[in-house]
C-alpha positions in Angstrom: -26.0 -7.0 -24.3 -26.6 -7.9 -28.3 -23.7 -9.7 -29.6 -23.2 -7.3 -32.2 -19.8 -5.6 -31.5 -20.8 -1.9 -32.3 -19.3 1.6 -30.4 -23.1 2.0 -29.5 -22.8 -1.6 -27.8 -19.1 -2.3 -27.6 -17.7 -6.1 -27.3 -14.6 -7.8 -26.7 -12.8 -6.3 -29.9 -14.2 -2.7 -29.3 -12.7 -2.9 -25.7 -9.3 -4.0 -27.1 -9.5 -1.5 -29.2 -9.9 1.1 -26.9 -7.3 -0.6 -24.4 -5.0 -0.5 -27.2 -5.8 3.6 -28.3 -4.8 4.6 -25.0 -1.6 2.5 -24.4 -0.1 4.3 -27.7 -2.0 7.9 -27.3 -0.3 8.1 -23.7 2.7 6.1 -24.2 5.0 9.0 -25.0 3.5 11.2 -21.9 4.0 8.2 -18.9 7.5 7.7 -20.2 7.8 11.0 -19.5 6.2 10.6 -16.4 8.4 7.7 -15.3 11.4 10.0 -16.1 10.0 12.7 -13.1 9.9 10.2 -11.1 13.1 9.1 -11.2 14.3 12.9 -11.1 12.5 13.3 -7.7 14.2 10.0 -6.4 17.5 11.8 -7.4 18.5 9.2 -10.4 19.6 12.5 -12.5 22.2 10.9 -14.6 21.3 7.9 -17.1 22.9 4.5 -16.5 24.8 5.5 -19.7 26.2 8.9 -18.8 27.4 7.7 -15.2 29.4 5.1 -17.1 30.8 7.6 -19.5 31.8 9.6 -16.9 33.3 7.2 -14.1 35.4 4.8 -16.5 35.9 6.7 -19.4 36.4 10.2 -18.3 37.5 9.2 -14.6 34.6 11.5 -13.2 32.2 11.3 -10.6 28.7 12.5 -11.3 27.4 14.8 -8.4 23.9 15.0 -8.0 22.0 17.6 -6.0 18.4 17.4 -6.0 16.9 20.4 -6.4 13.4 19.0 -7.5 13.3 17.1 -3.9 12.7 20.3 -2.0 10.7 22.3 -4.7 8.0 19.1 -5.0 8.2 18.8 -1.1 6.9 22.3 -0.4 4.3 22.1 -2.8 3.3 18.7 -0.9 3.6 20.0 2.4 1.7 23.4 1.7 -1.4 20.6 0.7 -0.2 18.8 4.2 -0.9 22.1 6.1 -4.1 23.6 4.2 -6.2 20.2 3.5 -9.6 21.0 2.6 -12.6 20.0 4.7 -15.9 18.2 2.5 -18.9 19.0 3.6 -22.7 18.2 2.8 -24.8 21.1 2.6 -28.8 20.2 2.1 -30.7 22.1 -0.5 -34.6 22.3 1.2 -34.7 24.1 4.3 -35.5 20.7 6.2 -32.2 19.4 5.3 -30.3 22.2 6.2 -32.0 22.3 9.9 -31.9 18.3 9.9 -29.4 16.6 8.4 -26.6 18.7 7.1 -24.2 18.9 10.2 -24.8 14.8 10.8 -24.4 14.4 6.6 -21.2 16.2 6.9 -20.1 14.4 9.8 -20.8 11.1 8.1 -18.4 12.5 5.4 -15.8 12.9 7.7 -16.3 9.6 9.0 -16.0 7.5 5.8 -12.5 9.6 5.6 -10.9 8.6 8.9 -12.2 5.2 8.5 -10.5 5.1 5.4 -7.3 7.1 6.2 -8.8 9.4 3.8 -6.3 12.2 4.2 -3.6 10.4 3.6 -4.7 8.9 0.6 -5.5 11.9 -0.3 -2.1 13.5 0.3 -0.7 10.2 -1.7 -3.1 11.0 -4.8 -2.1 14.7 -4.7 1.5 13.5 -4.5 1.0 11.2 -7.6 -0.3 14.0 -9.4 2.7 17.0 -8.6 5.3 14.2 -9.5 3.4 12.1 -12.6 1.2 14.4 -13.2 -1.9 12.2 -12.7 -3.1 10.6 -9.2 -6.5 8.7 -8.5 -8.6 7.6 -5.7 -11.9 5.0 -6.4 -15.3 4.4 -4.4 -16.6 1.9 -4.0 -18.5 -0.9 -2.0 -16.6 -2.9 0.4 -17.7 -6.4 1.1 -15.9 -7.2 3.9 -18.1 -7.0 7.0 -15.4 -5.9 9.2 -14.8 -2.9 7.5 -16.5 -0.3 6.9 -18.6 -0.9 3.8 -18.0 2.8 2.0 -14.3 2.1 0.4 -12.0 4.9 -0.8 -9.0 3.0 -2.6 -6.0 4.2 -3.8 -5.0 3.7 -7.6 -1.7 3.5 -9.2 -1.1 5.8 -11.7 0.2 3.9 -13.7 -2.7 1.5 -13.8 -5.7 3.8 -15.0 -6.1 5.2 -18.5 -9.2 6.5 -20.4 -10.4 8.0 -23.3 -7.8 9.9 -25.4 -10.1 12.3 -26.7 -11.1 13.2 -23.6 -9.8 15.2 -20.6 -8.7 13.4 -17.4 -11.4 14.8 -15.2 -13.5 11.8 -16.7 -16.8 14.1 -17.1 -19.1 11.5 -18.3 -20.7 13.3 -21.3 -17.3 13.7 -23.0 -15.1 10.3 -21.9 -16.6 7.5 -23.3 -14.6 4.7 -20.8 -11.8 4.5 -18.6 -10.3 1.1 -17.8 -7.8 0.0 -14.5 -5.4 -2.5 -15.3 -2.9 -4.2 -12.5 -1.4 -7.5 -12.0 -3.7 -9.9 -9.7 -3.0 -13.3 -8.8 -5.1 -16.1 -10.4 -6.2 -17.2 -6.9 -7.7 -13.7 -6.6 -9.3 -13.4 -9.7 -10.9 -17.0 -9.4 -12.3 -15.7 -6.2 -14.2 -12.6 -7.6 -15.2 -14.9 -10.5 -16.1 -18.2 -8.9 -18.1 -19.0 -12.0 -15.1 -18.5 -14.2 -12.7 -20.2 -13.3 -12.0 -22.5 -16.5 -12.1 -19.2 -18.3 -9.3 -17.3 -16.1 -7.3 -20.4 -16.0 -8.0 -21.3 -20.0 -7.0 -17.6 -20.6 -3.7 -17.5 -18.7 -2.5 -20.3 -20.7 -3.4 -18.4 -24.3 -2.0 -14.6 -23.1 1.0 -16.8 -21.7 2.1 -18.4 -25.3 -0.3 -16.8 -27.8 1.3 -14.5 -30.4 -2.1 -12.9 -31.2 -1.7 -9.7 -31.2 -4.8 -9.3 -28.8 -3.4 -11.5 -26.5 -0.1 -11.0 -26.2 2.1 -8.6 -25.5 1.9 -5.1 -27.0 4.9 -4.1 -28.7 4.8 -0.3 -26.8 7.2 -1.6 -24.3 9.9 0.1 -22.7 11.9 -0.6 -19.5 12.4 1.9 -16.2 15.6 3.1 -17.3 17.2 4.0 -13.9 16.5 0.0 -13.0 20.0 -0.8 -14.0 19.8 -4.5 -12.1 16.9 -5.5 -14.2 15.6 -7.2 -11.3 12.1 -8.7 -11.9 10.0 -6.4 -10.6 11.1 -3.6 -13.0 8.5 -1.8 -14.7 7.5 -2.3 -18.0 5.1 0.0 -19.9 3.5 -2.4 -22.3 0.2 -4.3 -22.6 1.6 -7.5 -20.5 -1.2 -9.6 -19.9 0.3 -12.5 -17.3 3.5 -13.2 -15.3 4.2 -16.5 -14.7 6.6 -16.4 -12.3 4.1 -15.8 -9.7 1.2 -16.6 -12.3 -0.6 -13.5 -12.3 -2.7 -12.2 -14.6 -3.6 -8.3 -15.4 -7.3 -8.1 -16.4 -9.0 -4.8 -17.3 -12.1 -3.7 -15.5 -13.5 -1.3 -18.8 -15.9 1.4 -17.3 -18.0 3.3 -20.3 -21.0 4.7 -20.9 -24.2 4.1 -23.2 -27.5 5.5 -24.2 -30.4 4.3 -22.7 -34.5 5.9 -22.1 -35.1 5.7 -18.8 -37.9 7.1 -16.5 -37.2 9.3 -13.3 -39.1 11.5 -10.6 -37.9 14.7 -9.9 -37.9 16.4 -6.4 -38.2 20.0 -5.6 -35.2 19.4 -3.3 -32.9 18.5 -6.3 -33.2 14.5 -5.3 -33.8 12.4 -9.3 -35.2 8.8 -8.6 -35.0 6.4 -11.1 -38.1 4.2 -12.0 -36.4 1.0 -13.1 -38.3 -2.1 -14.2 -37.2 -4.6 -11.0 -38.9 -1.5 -8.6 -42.0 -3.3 -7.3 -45.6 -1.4 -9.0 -46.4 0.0 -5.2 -43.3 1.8 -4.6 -42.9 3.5 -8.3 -46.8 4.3 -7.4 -45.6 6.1 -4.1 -42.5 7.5 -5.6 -45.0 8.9 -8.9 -47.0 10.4 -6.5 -44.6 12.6 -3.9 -42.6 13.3 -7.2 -42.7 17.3 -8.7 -42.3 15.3 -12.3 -42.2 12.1 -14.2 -40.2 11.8 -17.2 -38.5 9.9 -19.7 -35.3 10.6 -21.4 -32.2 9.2 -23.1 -29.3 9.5 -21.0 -25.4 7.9 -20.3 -26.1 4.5 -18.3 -22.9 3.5 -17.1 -21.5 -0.2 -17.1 -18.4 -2.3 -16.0 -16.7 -4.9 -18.1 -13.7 -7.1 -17.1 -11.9 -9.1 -19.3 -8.7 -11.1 -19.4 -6.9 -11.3 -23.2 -10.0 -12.1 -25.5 -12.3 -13.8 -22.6 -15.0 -11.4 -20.9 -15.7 -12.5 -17.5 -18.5 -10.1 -16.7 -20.4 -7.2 -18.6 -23.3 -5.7 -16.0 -24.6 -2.2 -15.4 -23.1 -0.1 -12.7 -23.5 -1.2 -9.2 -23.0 2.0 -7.8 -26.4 4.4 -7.6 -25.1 6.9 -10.1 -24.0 7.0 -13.7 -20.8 8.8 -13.3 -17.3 6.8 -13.6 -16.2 5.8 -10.0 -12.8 7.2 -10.0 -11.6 10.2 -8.8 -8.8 12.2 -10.4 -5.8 14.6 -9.0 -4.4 16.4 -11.4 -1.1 19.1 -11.6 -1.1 20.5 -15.1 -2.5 19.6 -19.1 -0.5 20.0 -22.0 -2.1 21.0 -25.2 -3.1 17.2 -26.1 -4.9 17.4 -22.5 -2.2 14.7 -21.0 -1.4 15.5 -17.5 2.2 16.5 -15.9 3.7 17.1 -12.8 6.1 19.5 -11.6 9.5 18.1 -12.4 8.7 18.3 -16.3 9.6 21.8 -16.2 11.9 22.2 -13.6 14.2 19.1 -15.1 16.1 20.6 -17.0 17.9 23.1 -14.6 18.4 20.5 -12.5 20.5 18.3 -14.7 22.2 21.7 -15.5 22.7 22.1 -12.3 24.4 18.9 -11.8 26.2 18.8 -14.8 28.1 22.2 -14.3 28.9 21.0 -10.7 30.5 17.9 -11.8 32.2 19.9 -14.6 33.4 22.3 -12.0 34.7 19.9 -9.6 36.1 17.7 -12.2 38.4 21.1 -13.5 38.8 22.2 -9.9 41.9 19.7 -9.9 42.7 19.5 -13.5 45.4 21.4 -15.6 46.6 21.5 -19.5 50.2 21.1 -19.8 51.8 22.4 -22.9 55.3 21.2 -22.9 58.0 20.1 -25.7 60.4 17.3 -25.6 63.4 17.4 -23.7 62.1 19.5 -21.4 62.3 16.8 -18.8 63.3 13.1 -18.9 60.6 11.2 -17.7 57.0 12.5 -19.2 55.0 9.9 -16.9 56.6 11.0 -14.0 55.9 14.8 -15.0 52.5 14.5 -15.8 51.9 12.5 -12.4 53.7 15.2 -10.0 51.4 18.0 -12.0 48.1 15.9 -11.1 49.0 16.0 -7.2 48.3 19.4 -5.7 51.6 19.7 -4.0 53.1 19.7 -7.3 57.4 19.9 -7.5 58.7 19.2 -10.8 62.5 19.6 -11.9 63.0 20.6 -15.2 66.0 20.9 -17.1 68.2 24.1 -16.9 67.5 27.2 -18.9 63.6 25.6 -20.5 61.3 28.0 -18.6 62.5 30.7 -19.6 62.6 29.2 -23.4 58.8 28.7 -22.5 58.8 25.2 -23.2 56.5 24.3 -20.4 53.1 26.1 -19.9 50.4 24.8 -17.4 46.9 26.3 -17.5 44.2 25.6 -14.9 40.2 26.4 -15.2 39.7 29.1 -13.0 37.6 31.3 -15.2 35.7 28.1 -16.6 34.9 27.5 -13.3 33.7 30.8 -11.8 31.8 31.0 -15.4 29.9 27.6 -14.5 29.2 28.7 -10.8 27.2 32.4 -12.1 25.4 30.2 -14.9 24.5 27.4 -11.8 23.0 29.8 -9.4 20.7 31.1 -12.7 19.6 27.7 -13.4 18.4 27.6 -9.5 16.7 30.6 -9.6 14.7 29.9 -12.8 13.8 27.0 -11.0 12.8 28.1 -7.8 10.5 30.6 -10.0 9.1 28.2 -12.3 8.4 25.4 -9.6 6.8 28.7 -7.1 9.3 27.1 -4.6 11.4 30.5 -3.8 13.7 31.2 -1.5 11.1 32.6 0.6 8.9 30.6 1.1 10.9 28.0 1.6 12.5 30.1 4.5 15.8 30.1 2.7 18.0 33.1 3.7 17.2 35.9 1.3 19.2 39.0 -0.2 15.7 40.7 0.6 15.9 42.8 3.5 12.6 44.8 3.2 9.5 42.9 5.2 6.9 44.1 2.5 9.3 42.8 -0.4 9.7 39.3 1.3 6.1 39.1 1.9 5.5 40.0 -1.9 8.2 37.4 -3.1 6.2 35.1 -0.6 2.7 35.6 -2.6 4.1 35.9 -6.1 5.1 31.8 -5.1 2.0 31.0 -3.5 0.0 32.3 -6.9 2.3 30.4 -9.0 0.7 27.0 -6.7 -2.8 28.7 -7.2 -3.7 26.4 -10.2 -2.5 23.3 -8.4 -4.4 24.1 -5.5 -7.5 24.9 -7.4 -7.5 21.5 -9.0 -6.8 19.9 -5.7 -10.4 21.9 -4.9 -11.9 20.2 -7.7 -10.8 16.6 -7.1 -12.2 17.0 -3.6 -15.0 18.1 -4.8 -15.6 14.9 -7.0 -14.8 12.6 -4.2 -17.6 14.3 -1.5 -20.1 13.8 -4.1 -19.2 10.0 -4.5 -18.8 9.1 -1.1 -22.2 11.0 -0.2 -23.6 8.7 -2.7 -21.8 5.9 -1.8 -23.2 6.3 1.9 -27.0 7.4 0.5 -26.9 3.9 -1.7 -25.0 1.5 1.1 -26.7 2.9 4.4 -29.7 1.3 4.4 -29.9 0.4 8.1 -29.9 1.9 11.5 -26.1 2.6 11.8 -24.2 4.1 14.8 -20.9 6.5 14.7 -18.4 8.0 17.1 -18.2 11.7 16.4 -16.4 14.9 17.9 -18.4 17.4 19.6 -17.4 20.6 18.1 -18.6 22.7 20.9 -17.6 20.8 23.9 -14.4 19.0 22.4 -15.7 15.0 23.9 -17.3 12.3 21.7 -20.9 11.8 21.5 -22.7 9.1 19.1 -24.7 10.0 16.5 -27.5 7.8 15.0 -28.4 7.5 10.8 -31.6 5.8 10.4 -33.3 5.5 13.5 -36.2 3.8 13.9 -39.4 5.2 16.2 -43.1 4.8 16.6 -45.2 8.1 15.9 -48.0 8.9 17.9 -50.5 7.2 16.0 -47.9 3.9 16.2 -46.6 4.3 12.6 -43.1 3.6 12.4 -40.8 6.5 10.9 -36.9 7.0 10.4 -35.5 9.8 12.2 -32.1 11.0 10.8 -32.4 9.5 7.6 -29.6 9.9 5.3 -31.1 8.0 2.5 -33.3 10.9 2.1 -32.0 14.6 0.4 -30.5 16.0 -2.0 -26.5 17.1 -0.9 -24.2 20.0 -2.2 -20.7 19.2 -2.1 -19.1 22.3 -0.5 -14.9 22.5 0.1 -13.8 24.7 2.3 -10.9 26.8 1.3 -7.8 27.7 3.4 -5.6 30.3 2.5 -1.8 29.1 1.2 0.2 31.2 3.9 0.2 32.6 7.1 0.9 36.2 5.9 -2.8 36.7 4.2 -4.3 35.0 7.0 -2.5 37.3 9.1 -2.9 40.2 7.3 -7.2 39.5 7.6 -6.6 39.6 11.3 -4.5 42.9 11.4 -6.9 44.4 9.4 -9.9 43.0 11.7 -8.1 44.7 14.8 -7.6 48.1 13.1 -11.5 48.1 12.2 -12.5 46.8 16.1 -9.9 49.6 17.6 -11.8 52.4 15.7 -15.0 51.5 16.5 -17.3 52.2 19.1 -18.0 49.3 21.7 -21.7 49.0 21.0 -20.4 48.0 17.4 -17.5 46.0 18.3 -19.5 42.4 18.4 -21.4 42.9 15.2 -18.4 43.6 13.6 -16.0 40.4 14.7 -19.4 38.2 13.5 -19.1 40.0 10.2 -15.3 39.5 9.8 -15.5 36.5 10.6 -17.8 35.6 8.0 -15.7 36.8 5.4 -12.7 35.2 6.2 -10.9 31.8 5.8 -9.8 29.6 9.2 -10.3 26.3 9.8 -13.4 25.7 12.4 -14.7 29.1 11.8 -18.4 28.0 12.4 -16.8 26.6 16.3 -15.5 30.2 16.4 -18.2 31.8 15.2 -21.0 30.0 17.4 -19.0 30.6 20.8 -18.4 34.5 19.4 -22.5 34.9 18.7 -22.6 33.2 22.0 -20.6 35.1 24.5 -22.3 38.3 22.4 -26.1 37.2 22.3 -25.7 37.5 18.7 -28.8 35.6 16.6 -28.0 33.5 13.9 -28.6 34.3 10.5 -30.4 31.8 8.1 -28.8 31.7 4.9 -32.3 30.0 3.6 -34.1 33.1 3.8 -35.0 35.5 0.7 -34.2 39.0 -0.1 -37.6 39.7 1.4 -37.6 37.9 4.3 -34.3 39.3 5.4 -35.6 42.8 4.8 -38.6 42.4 6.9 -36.4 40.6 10.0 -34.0 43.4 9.9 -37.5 46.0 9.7 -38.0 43.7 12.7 -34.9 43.3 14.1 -34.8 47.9 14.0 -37.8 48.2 15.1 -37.1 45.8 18.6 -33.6 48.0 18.9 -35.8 50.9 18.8 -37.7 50.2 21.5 -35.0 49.0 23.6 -33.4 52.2 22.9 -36.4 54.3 24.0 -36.3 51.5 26.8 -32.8 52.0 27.1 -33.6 55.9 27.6 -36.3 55.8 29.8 -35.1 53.9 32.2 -31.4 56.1 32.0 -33.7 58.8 32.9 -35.9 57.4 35.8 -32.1 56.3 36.9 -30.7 60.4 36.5 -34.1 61.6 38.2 -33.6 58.7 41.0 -30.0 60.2 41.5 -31.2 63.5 41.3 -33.5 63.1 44.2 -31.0 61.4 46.3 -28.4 64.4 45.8 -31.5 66.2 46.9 -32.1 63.7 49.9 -28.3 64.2 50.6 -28.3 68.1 50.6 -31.1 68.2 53.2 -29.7 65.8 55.0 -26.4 68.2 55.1 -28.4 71.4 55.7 -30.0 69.7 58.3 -27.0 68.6 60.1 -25.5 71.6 59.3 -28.5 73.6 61.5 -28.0 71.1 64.2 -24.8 71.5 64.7 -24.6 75.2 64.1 -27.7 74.9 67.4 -25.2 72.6 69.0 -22.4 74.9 68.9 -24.7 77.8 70.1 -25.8 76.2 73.3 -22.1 75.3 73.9 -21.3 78.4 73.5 -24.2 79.6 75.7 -23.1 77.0 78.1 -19.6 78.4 78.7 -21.0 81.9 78.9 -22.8 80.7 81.8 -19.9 78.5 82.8 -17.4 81.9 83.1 -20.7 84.1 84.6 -20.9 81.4 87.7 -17.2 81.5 87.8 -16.9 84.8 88.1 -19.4 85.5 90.6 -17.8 83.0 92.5 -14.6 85.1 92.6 -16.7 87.9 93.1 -18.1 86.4 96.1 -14.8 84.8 97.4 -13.3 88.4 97.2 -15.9 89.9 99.2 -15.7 87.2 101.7 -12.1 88.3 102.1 -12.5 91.8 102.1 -15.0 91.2 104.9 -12.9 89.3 106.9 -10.2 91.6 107.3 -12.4 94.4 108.3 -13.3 92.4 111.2 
């Protein structure tokens, strides 16, 4: 770097300068913050009203929370419906390759990072501050894994002012991450400056230059009412000596530098830089689509403690993009960010504040009364304040009206109508209403409920869409994180979506080809990735509604139709491991399936194909239905002559039995016949 201190190539007074625009543009917008916060926690009453109240009024401040549950069902709707990153190849040889196993190595960065949860801590910074952030980045312990996802303090990151918070890289010139380290750390990431760190810690400890020193932006946590030494302090504190820390900044920006760089059909940009030995920028020059040269954002890192910079280097990540990754709720008009208890803060201090009132006036009474009307006043005033109140006047004054007490009935019902308003502009302006919440409801109608339901899930639609584009961001810098660090064979535990046990899967595998060259199989070095977030739908009722739907179309449809129409519903809808679903549906079905790489052409010739094969097993289909009928026909034939047949036999069967007793009562009587004559000749004799 020259040593010219320019905003083309910054220095040490151009980054305090920066450091120092920030801390006052956003100074008015984190006290704000810091104020949500301490609404969420349920400090609603200032340090100063409480004491107004309990020794000067003789009042206990009643707090009920109301921002508690409305921020908690915004967090656990993002608890429920997380989003799923996945890595979609652009050339068809990705796709078939190394999308699924890209994806997968996604997923495994995340659990081995506790990704979701940091996640869900980031998104919770950003509905209560307004602002969350995660970083990439490399780790260098070798007993972790080496793709990092770290959480970041809110409080600790801040960035261009006259930029938006989503850190796009053309319009933020620099963001910078400031928190208190110990010395003993810092030495150990500089090892080279350690008489710098130490010389500096003794100049920001005592100096009164402005650059070194304290800020004078500060402002104390007001709900800390002990003071204790851990308090926050908003300011631009540069050590603590109590425990002799230190809080550098690490100054991420951006400058213009020519570079040179190969383009790929498949979307992949490799830089040629000037340390890339001649024989691979050859190799690279020659597989490349283009070679070109432009002036574009080179991104670099600075750290610096007070007026001492202990390093000022390129980027040591693979891209030129800032490494952070923000969550964010809402923007005012000055593009600060805010959370949901900014608007919702208000009605709850109302809220509380009417309650108290109510209480306090529950018990309390005005007494007008004139003298003489008893003879002790303390003692009056005491028996009106208990609530089994018997005083003793003297004779013949209430009827004089000399003693009048008044209570705050009306007061109080007043407070309790304008209360329950405060709630429900809450509930609506938060999208935390009643039901959704599952709160009991004066709705009785299904269809209404369900209706109140959406209208709060479509006030969370913005949130939720942010949440989709923070995501986003931090796929496409863990994919590069794992395409830059990844360089060996490398061996990882995943879930087998099919068959529900573990299997291994192998990046960078190493093999001899036929003609003994070696080549990498699974290489995820190699590509070009699309970051793709799946989105879940916010409540149960769409996602059951899609399914009602789905089994009013499959009732009223013929069966032949039935299986082509659950793949096609199922391909329009939202549920988490619909491609499981949909491969065991296509499955059971014998249902092919469909290449989303193929062109308008090519899918009307496969489904010229795919009508002419149904065609023929149709006329198939029908031929062999008729050889079947004429097969039946000929055994009904079989089967009637068979009948007939039997029929004639036993017809000739009954005939000769027939003919058989004919003869049987001919011989009979004959016999008689011949027995009678017998007799007849006998007696003659």
């Amino acid at each position: 770097m020259p040593e010219k201190d320019t905003q083309d190539r910054p220095g040490i007074k151009t980054f305090l300068s920066w450091v120092m625009d920030s801390y006052a543009f956003f100074h008015d917008s984190r006290l704000e913050s810091l104020i949500d916060n301490r609404v969420f926690d349920g400090k609603q009453w200032t340090a100063k009203q409480t004491n107004t109240l309990s020794n000067e009024l003789g009042i206990h401040p009643i707090t009920i929370n109301k921002t508690f549950p409305a921020v908690n069902l915004i967090l656990g709707s993002q608890a429920l419906t997380r989003h799923d990153v996945l890595a979609k190849g652009r050339s068809t040889e990705d796709s078939a390759n190394y999308t699924e196993d890209a994806s997968e190595a996604l997923k495994f960065v995340d659990d081995q990072n506790e990704g979701s949860f940091k996640k869900s801590e980031a998104f919770k910074s950003s509905i209560i501050s307004g602002f969350g952030c995660l970083e990439v980045l490399k780790n260098y312990d070798p007993r972790q894994e080496i793709v990092k996802i770290a959480m970041r303090d809110w409080k600790e990151i801040l960035w261009d002012p006259h930029a938006s918070p989503w850190f796009d890289v053309d319009s933020c010139r620099y963001t910078f991450h400031q928190k208190f380290i110990d010395i003993g750390d810092l030495v150990a990431a500089f090892p080279g400056k350690k008489k710098e760190i130490e010389n500096a810690y003794t100049v920001v400890g005592s100096s009164p230059d402005a650059y070194a020193a304290d800020f004078l932006f500060q402002y104390d946590d007001e709900d800390d009412s002990d003071n204790n030494a851990y308090s926050y302090w908003e300011s631009f504190v540069w050590s603590d000596k109590k425990r002799k820390r230190v809080r550098p900044v690490q100054m991420w920006y951006s400058v213009w530098e020519k570079a040179s760089f190969a383009t790929f059909p498949d979307g992949r940009v490799i830089e040629l830089t000037d340390d890339m030995p001649f024989n691979e920028q050859f190799q690279v020059a020659m597989a490349a689509q283009e070679v070109s040269s432009a002036n574009v954002r080179k991104m670099r890192v600075a750290t610096f403690l007070g007026n001492e910079i202990l390093q000022d280097v390129g980027t040591p990540h693979n891209h030129d993009q800032f490494p952070y990754v923000p969550y964010i709720a809402y923007l005012d008009r000055h593009q600060r960010p805010y959370g949901v208890p900014r608007q919702i803060r208000d009605m709850d201090y109302e809220i509380n504040k009417r309650r108290t009132s109510g209480l306090a006036k529950l018990n309390a009474r005005t007494v007008f009364v004139e003298e003489g009307v008893v003879k002790d006043l303390n003692k009056l005033r005491a028996e009106i304040a208990r609530p089994d109140t018997f005083v003793v006047v003297n004779k013949g004054k209430l009827q004089e009206g000399r003693i009048k007490v008044e209570d705050y009935q009306g007061d109080i019902r007043n407070n309790i109508v304008l209360g329950q308003e405060a709630a429900r502009d809450l509930q609506e302006i938060s999208g935390a209403v009643s039901e959704l919440m599952g709160f009991e409801s004066n709705l009785v109608s299904g269809k209404a409920q369900e209706i109140k339901q959406r209208a709060g899930a479509t006030v969370l639609a913005p949130i939720f869409d942010n949440v989709k584009r923070s995501d986003t961001r931090l796929g496409y810098l863990v994919m590069s994180a794992i395409q830059q660090h990844w360089k060996k064979e490398k061996v990882i535990r995943v879930t087998d979506k099919l068959r529900g046990g573990d299997k291994n899967l192998i990046f960078n595998q190493e093999y001899l080809d036929d003609t003994g060259n070696v080549n990498v199989k699974n290489n995820i070095t190699q590509g070009k990735y699309d970051i793709v977030v799946t989105r879940y739908p916010q409540t149960d009722t769409i996602r059951e509604k899609m399914f009602d739907l789905l089994s009013e179309a499959i009732k009223a449809s013929p069966p032949e139709a039935v299986p082509q129409l659950i793949d096609i519903a199922f391909e329009q809808i939202d549920l988490p491991n619909k491609d499981i679903i949909l491969t065991r549906l296509r499955q059971t079905f014998n249902l092919a399936i469909p290449d989303q790489n193929l062109t308008k052409e090519q899918l009307e010739s496969q489904l010229r194909e795919q009508r002419a094969v149904q065609a023929e097993k149709d006329a198939e289909t029908e031929k062999l239905q008729t050889e079947e009928q004429s097969l039946k026909n000929e055994k009904i034939l079989a089967q009637i002559k068979r009948l007939l047949a039997q029929i004639e036999l036993d017809k000739s069967e009954a005939e000769k039995i027939d003919t058989e007793k004919e003869l049987s009562i001919a011989k009979d009587t004959r016999e008689d016949e011949t027995h009678d004559l017998e007799i007849m000749a006998g007696g003659n004799r």
